[in-house]
Steps between C-alpha positions, in 0.01 A plus 500: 500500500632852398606723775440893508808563366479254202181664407611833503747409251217496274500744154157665627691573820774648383410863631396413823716581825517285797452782795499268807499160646806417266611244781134303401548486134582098535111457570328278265244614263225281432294718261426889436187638643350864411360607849235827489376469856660663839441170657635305259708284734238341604428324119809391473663171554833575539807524215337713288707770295223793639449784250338810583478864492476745802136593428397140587741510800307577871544912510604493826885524598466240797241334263758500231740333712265198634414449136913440427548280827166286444589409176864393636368292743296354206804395364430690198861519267485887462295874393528639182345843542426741165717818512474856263143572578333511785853493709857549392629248693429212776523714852729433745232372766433201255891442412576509897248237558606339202843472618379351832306232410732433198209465277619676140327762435553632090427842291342445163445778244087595493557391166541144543227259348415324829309231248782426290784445803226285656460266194892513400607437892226220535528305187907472640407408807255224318798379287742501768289242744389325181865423454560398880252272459630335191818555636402329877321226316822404280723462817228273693415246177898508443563425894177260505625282233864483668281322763387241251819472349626386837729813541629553857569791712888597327286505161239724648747751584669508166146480311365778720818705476542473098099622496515801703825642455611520848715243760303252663587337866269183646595426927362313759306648716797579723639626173766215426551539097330226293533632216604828289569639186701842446400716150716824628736685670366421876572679809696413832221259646484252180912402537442433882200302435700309194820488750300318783191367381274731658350863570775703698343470899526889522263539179254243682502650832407856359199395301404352818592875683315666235206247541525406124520165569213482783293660219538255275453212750139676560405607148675157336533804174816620383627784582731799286875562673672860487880456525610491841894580412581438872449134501633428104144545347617748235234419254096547539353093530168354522528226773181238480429218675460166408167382680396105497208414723493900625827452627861633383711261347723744351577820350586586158665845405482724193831710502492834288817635292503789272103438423304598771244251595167512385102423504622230302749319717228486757262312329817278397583433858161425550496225257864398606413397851224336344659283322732468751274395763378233265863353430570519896150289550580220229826491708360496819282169376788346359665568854172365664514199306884462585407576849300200532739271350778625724266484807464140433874425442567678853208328652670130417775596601387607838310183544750292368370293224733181463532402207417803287867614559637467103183720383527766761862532412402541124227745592727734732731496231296655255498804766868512516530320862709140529378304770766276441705761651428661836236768555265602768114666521418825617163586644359856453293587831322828412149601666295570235084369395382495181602275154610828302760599722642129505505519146683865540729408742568167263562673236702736664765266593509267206598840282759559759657149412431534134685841471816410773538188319504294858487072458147489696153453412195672632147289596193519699466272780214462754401930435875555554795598248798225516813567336697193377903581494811359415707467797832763472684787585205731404199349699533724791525776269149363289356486830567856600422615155097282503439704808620847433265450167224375644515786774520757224167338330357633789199196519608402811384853685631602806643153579886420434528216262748180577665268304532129656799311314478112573831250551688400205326253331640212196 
């Protein structure tokens, strides 16, 4: 959607003169309205380019001024008010109020075909979210049939990044890269994020100082990033979450360059996490499905079935563990109710494993999460590294979680 500014830009407003409210010329414009009433505010909608003349304005100075700060708390984009007849120019009562509510307020010569810059400014605007649509619709069949095609989450980033122009980013939701896919020059965040596989800790912890990131968690809607220099964030973002179930499994991030970011992008994003959220459920069936069959190789090998000890070796080896060679159980003991937070917490820890590389394998046993390890110099430090990730999940509340590792077992 075209912005004041954009529109002004406009042959048919090439005489005009922006008097006030310069700092409010990024509002968006959703059509051009002629307005003849002095309560006009009151018929509009909000972002409406308002045109008028000072004969259909209240007469009243204080009047005057209520007319310019209803129709800013309207959210109407700006004024354009006729010049050369009945007044030589806007006065400065209307440009000071202007100025405070940064609402633009714009001088027009008396001259001025209002019908003809309302048919030239709306007809653009028509095009212009004609073309988003087309434009939106194009990046969600391309990203839908990625789905079908079996595409996973690094192909989503590229796909999404080639569409729109602009570097794309897909995290956890504790914003641990998954994937990502660079188009540009990129700014002192992206490098740390490439360097250790995840959002610098200082960018994190001010979104959650500037409640950016409690906002999302409430609205579940993405949400447009200024550049916050002081933590790396040189470049404006849109940050989104990925939502599965109305709940957050992850984040994906829309980094600007030398294009600033756009109407566009947003719908993109939109579509993005969609798809996203779609690939991260087919996974989290597949990892259901594995669940089960790990819960059941951890459950005979708690009881103990004789017998059965060639096949269990096969089937632990297909998850990289040797029970030929030594290895022990750990036991998760985390206070928690409730299937989907099992299922969070299991998923959790088996993408801990998956992205450390550790010889272990993750099952559900008896409403608890088991971890099945190879016995070696790093066990202690698997251990500590289960519980400091399932205490940063958070599903365990208050309560601190534990890790139980059993003896050594052959």
């Amino acid at each position: 959607m075209a912005t004041v500014a954009e529109i002004l830009e406009h042959d048919l407003f090439t005489d005009a003169k922006i008097v006030a409210g310069q700092t409010g010329l990024h509002r968006e414009v959703r059509w051009v309205h002629n307005a003849g009433v002095p309560d006009a505010a009151a018929w509009l909608n909000g972002g409406e380019l308002v045109m008028t003349t000072i004969f259909n304005m209240p007469q009243d100075i204080e009047d005057q001024r209520s007319y310019i700060v209803q129709m800013a708390d309207k959210e109407v984009a700006g004024l354009v008010i006729t010049t050369g007849r009945y007044i030589q120019e806007i006065p400065r009562h209307l440009r000071d109020t202007a100025d405070s509510c940064a609402f633009p307020l714009i001088e027009i010569a008396y001259t001025a075909r209002f019908v003809d810059i309302a048919k030239a400014i709306n007809e653009r605007i028509a095009e212009s979210t004609l073309h988003h649509a087309q434009r939106s619709l194009h990046i969600h069949k391309t990203l839908t049939q990625l789905v079908l095609e079996g595409g996973n989450l690094e192909h989503l980033a590229e796909q999404l990044a080639d569409l729109i122009g602009h570097s794309v980013s897909i995290e956890t939701e504790r914003f641990d890269a998954i994937a990502t896919f660079n188009i540009a020059e990129v700014d002192e965040d992206r490098p740390y994020t490439q360097l250790h596989g995840r959002t610098d800790p200082r960018l994190v912890e001010a979104l959650e100082q500037e409640n950016i990131l409690p906002h999302i968690r409430k609205t579940l809607r993405p949400k447009h990033l200024q550049p916050m220099p002081y933590v790396g964030l040189q470049m404006e973002r849109i940050l989104a979450p990925i939502v599965v179930h109305g709940e957050i499994y992850g984040y994906m991030w829309i980094i600007a360059d030398e294009h600033k970011l756009t109407e566009i992008d947003m719908m993109a994003i939109e579509s993005g996490t969609t798809i996203a959220a779609l690939m991260m459920l087919y996974q989290e069936s597949v990892q259901s499905a594995e669940a089960s069959l790990k819960g059941s190789l951890m459950s005979q090998l708690i009881q103990g079935n004789a017998g059965r000890e060639t096949i269990l070796t096969d089937t632990s080896l297909r998850y990289g563990v040797d029970l030929r060679s030594a290895y022990a159980m750990m036991v998760v003991e985390c206070h928690m109710s409730g299937s989907q937070k099992l299922s969070t917490l299991y998923r959790s820890i088996n993408q801990l494993i998956a992205t450390d590389g550790w010889e272990a394998v993750v099952g559900q046993f008896a409403g608890q999460i088991v971890v099945l390890a190879q016995d070696n110099e790093h066990l202690k430090a698997l251990a500590a590294r289960v519980q400091e990730r399932v205490a940063l999940s958070k599903v365990c509340g208050d309560t601190t979680p534990r890790v139980g590792v059993s003896g050594i077992q052959q």
